[in-house]
DODO-121367 format. One record per residue: residue in three letters; x, y, z of N, C-alpha, C in turn. Coordinates in pm, whole numbers, m for minus. Layout:
REM DODO-121367
<r ala, n.c1 X, n.c2 Y, n.c3 Z, ca.c1 X, ca.c2 Y, ca.c3 Z, c.c1 X, c.c2 Y, c.c3 Z>
...
END
This chain:
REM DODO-121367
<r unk, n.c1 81, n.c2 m118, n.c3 0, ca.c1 0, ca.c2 0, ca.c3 0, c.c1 86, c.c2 125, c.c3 0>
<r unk, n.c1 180, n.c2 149, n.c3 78, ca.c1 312, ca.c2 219, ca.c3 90, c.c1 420, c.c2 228, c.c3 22>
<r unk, n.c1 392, n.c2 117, n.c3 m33, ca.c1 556, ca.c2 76, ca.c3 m148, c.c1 516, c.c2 176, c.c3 m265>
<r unk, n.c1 684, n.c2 131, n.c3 m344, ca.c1 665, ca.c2 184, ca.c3 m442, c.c1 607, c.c2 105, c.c3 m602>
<r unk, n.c1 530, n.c2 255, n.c3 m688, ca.c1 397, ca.c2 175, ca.c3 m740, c.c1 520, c.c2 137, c.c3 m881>
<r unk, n.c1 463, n.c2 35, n.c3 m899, ca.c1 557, ca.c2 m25, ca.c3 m1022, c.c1 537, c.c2 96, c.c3 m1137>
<r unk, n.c1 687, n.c2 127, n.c3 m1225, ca.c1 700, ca.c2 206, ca.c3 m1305, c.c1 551, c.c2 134, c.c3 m1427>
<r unk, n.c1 495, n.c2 231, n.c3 m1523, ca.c1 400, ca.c2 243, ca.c3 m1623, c.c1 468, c.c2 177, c.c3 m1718>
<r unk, n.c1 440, n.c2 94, n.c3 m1821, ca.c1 468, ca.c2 69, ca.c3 m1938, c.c1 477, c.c2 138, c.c3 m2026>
<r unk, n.c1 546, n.c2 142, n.c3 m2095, ca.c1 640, ca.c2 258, ca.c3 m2185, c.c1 660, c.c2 177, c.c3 m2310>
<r unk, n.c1 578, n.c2 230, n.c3 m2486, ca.c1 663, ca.c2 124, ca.c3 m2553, c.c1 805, c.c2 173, c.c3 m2601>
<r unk, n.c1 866, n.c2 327, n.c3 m2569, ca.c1 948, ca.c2 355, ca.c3 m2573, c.c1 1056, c.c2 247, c.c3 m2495>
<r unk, n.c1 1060, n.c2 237, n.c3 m2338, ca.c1 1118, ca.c2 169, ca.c3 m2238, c.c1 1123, c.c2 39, c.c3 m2295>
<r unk, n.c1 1038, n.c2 m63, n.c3 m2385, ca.c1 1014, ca.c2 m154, ca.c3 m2442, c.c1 1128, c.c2 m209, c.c3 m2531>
<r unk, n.c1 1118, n.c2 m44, n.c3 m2627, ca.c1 1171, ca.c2 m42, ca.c3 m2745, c.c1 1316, c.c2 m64, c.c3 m2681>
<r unk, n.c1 1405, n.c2 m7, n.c3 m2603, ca.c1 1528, ca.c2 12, ca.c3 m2566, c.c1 1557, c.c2 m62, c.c3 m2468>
<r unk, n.c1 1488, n.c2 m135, n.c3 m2442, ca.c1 1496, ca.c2 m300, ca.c3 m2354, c.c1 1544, c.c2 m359, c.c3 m2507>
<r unk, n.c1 1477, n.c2 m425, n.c3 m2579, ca.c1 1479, ca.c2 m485, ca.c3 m2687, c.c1 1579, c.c2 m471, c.c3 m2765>
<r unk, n.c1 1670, n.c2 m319, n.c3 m2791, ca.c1 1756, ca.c2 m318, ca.c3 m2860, c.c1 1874, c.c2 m354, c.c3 m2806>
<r unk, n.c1 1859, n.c2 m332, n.c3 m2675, ca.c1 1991, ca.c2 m345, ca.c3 m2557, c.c1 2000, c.c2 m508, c.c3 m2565>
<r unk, n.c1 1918, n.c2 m605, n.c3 m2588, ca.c1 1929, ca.c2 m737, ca.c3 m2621, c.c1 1984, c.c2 m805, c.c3 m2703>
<r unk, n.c1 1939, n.c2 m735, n.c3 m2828, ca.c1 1984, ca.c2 m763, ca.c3 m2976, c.c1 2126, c.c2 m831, c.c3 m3043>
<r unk, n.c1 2128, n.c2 m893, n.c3 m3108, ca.c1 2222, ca.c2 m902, ca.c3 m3137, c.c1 2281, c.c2 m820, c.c3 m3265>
<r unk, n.c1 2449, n.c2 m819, n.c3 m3262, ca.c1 2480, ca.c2 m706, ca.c3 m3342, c.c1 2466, c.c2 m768, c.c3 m3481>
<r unk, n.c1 2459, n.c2 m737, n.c3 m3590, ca.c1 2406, ca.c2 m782, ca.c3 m3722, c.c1 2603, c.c2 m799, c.c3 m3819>
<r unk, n.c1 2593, n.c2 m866, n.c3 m3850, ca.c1 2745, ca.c2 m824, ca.c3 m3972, c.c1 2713, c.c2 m757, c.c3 m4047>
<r unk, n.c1 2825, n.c2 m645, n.c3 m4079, ca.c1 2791, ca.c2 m580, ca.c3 m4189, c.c1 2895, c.c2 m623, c.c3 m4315>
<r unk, n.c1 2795, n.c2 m683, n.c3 m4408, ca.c1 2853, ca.c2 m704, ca.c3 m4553, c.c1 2943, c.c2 m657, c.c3 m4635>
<r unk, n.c1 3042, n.c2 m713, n.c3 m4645, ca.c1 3177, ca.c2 m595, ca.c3 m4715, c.c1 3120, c.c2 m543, c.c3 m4857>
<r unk, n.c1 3166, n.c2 m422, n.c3 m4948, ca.c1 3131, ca.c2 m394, ca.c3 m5083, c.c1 3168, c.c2 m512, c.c3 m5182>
<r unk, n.c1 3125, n.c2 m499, n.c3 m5278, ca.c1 3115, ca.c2 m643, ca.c3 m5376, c.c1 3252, c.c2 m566, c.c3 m5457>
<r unk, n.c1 3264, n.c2 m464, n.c3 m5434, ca.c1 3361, ca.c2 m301, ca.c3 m5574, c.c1 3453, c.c2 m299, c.c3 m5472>
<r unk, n.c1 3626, n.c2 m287, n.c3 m5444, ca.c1 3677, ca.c2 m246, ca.c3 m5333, c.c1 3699, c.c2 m104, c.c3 m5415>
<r unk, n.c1 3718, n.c2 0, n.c3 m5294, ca.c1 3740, ca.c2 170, ca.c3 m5322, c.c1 3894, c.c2 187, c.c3 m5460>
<r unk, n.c1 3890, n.c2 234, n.c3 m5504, ca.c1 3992, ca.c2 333, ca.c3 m5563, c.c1 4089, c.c2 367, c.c3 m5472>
<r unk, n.c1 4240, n.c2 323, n.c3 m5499, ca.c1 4292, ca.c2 394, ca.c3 m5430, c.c1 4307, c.c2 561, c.c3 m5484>
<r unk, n.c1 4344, n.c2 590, n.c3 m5297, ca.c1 4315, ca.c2 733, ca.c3 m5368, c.c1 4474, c.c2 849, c.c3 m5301>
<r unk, n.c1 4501, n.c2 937, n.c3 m5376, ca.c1 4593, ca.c2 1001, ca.c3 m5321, c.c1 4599, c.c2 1137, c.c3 m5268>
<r unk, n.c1 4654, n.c2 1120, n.c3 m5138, ca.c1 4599, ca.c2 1263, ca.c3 m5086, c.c1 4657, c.c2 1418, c.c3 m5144>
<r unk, n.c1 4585, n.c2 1467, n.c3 m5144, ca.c1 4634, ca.c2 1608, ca.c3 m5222, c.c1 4567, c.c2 1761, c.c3 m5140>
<r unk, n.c1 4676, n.c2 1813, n.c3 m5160, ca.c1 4641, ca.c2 1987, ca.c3 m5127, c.c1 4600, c.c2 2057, c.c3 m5252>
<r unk, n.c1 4570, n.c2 2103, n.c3 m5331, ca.c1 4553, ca.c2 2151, ca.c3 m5458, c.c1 4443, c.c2 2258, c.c3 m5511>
<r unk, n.c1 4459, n.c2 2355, n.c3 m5525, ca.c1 4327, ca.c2 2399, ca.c3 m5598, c.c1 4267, c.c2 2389, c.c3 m5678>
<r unk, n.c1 4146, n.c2 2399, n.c3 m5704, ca.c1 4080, ca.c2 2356, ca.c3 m5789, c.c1 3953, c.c2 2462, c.c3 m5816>
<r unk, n.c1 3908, n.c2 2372, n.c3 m5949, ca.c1 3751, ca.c2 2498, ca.c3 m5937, c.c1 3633, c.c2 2408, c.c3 m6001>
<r unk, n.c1 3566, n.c2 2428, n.c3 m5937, ca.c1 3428, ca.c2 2357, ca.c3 m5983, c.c1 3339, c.c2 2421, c.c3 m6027>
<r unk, n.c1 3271, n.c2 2378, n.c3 m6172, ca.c1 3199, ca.c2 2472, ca.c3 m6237, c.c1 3081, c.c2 2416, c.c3 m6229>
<r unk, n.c1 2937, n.c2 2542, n.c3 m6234, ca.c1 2805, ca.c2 2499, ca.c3 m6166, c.c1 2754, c.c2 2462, c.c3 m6306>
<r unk, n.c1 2634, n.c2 2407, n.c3 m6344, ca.c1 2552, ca.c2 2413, ca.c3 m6438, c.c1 2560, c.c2 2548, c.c3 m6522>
<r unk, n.c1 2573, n.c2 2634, n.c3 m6433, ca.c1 2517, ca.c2 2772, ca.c3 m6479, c.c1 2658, c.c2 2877, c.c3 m6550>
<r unk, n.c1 2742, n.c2 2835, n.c3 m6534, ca.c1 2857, ca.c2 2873, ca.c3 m6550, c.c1 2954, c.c2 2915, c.c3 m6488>
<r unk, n.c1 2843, n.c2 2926, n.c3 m6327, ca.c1 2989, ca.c2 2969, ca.c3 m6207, c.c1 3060, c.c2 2899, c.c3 m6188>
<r unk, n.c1 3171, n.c2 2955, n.c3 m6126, ca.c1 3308, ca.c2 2883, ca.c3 m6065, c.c1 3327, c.c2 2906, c.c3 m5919>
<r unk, n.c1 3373, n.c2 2802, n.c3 m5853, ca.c1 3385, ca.c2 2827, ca.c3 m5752, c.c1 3558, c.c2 2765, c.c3 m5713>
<r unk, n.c1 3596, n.c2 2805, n.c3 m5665, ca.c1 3761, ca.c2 2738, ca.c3 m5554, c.c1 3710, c.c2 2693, c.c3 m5501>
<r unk, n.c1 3807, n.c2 2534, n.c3 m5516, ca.c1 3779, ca.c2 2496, ca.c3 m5416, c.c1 3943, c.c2 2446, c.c3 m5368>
<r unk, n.c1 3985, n.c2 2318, n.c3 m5277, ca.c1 4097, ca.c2 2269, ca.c3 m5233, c.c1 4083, c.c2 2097, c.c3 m5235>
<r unk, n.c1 4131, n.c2 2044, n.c3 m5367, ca.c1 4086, ca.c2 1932, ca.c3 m5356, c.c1 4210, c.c2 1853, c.c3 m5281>
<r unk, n.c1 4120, n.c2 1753, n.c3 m5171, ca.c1 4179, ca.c2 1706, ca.c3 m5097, c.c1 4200, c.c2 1533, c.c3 m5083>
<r unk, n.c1 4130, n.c2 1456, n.c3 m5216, ca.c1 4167, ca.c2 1304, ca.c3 m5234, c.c1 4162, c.c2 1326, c.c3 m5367>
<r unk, n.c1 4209, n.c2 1250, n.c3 m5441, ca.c1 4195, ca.c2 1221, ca.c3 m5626, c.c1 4192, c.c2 1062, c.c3 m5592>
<r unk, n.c1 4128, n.c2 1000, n.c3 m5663, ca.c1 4131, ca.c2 883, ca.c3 m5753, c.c1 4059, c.c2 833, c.c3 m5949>
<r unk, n.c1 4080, n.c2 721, n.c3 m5917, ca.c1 4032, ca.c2 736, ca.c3 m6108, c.c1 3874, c.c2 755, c.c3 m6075>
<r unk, n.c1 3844, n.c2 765, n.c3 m5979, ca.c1 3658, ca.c2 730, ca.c3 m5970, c.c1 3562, c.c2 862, c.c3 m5945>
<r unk, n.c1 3724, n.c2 917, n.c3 m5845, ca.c1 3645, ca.c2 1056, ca.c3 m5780, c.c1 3721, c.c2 1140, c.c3 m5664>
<r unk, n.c1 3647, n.c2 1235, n.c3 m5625, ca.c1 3743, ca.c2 1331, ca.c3 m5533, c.c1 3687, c.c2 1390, c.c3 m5445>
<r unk, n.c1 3748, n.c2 1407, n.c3 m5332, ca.c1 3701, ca.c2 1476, ca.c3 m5223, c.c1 3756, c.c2 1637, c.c3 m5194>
<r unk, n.c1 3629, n.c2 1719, n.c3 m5238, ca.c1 3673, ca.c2 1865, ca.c3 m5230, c.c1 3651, c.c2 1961, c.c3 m5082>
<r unk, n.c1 3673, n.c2 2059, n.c3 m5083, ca.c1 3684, ca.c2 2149, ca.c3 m4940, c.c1 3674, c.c2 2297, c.c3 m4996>
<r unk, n.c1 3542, n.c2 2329, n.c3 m5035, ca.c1 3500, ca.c2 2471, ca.c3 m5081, c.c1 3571, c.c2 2617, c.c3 m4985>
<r unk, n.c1 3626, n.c2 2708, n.c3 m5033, ca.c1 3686, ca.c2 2821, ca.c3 m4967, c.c1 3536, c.c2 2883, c.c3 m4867>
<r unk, n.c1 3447, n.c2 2890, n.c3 m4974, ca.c1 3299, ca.c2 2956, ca.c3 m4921, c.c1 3232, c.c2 2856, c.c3 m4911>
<r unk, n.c1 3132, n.c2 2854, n.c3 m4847, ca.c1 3061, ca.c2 2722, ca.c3 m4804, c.c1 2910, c.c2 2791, c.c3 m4883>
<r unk, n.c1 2910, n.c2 2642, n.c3 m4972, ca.c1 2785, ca.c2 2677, ca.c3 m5078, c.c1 2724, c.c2 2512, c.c3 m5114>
<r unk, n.c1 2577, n.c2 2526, n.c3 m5121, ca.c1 2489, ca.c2 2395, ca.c3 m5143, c.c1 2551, c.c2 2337, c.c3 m5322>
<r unk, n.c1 2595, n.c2 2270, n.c3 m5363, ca.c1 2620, ca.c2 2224, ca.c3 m5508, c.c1 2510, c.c2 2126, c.c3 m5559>
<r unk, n.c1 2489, n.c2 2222, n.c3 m5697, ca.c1 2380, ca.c2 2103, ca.c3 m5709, c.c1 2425, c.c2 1980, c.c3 m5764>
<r unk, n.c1 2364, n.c2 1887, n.c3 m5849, ca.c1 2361, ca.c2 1741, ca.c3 m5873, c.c1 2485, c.c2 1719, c.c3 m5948>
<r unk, n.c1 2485, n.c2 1779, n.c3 m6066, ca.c1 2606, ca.c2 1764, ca.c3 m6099, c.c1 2730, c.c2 1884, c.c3 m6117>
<r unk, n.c1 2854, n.c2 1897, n.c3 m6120, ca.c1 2948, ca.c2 1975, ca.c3 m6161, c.c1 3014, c.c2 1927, c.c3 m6257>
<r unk, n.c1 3134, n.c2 2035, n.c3 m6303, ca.c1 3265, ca.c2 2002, ca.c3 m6328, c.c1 3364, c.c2 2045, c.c3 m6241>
<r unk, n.c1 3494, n.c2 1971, n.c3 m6237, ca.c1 3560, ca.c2 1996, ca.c3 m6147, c.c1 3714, c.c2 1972, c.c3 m6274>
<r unk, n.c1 3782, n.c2 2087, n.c3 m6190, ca.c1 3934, ca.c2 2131, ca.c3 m6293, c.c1 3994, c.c2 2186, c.c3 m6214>
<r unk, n.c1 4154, n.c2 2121, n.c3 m6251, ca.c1 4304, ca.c2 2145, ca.c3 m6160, c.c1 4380, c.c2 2182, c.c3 m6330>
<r unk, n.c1 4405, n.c2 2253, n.c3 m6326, ca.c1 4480, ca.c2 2271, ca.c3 m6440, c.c1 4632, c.c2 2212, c.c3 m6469>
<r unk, n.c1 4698, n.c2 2242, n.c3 m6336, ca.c1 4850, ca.c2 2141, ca.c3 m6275, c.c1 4809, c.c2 1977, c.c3 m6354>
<r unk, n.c1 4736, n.c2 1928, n.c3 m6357, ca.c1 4734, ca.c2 1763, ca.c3 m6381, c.c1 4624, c.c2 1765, c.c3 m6491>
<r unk, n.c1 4571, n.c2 1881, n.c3 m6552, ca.c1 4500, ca.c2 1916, ca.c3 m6666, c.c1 4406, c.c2 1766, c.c3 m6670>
<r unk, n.c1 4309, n.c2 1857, n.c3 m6548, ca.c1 4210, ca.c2 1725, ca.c3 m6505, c.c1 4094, c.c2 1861, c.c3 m6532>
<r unk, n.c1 3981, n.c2 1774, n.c3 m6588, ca.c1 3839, ca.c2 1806, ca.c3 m6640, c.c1 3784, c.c2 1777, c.c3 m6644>
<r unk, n.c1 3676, n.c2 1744, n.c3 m6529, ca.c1 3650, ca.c2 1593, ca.c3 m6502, c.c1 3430, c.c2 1648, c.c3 m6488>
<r unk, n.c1 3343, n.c2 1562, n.c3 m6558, ca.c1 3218, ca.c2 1589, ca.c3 m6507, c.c1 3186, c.c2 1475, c.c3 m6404>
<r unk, n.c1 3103, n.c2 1556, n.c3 m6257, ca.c1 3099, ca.c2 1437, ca.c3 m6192, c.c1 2972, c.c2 1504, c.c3 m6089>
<r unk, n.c1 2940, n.c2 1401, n.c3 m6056, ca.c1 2806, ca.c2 1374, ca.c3 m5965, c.c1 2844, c.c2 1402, c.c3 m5831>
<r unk, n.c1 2787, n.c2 1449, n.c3 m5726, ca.c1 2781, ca.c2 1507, ca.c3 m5626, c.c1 2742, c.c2 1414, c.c3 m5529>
<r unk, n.c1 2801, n.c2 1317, n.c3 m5445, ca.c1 2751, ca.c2 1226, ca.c3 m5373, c.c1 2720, c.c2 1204, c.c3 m5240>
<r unk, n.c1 2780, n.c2 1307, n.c3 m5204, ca.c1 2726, ca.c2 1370, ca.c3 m5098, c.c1 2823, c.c2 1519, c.c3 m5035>
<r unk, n.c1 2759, n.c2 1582, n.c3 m4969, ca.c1 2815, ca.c2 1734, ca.c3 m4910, c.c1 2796, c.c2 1791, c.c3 m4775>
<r unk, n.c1 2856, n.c2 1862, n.c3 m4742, ca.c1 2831, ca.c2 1887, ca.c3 m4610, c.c1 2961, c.c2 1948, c.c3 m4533>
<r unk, n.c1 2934, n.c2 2045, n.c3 m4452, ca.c1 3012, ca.c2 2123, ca.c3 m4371, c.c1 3140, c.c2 2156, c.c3 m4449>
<r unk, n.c1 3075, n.c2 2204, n.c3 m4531, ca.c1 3217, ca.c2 2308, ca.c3 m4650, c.c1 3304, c.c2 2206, c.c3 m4727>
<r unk, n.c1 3246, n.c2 2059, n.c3 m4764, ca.c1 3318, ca.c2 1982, ca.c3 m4832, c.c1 3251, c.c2 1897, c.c3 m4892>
<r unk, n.c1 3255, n.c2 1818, n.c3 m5003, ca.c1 3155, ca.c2 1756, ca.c3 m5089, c.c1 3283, c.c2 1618, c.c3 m5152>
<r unk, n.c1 3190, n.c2 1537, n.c3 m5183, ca.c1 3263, ca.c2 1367, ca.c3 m5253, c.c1 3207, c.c2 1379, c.c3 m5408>
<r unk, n.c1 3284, n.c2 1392, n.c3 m5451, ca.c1 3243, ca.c2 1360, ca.c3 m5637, c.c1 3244, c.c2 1211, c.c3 m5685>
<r unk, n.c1 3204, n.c2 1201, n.c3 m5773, ca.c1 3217, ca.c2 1058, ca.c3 m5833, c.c1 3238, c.c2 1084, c.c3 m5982>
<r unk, n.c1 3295, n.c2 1101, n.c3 m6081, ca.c1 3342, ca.c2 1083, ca.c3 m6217, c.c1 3256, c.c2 1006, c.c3 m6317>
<r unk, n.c1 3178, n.c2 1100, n.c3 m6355, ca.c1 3085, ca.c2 1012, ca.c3 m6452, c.c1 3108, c.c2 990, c.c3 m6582>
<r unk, n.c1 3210, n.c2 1081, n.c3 m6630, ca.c1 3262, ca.c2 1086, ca.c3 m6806, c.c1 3417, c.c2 1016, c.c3 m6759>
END
């Protein structure tokens, strides 16, 4: 009568019982292994659809694709071009993902 009243059911509390149980799953290696890739300081410029240019500092190359680091931090749309003139690279490529002033290309031509 005095005690304490048993905690309420929660399917939250449920939910995180249940996961805390779980077992961990394997995760499946890629069927493609990555490109090697080489690290680089370099500038570069990536051109929009529209004809702008932007600097950027590309910071991986491989034959597949590159990881850039924009001076100004700007949304890119779907696709660019991207050019180093030093290694007279001209490359059109897809935007695979972006975020916090740096974006992953992928080489589609």
């Amino acid at each position: 009568m005095f005690g304490k009243r048993p905690p309420p059911s929660s399917g939250l509390a449920d939910r995180v019982r249940q996961l805390g149980q779980a077992k961990p799953r394997s995760i499946e290696p890629t069927t493609k292994p990555r490109e090697p890739r080489e690290a680089h300081f370099r500038e570069g410029t990536v051109t929009l659809n529209g004809g702008e240019r932007l600097r950027v500092v590309i910071k991986d190359l491989s034959a597949s694709g590159a990881r850039v680091e924009f001076i100004v931090h700007r949304h890119l749309p779907a696709m660019v071009t991207l050019s180093e003139p030093t290694r007279k690279l001209r490359r059109q490529a897809q935007v695979v993902w972006q975020g916090n002033g740096a974006a992953g290309l992928w080489f589609v031509d």
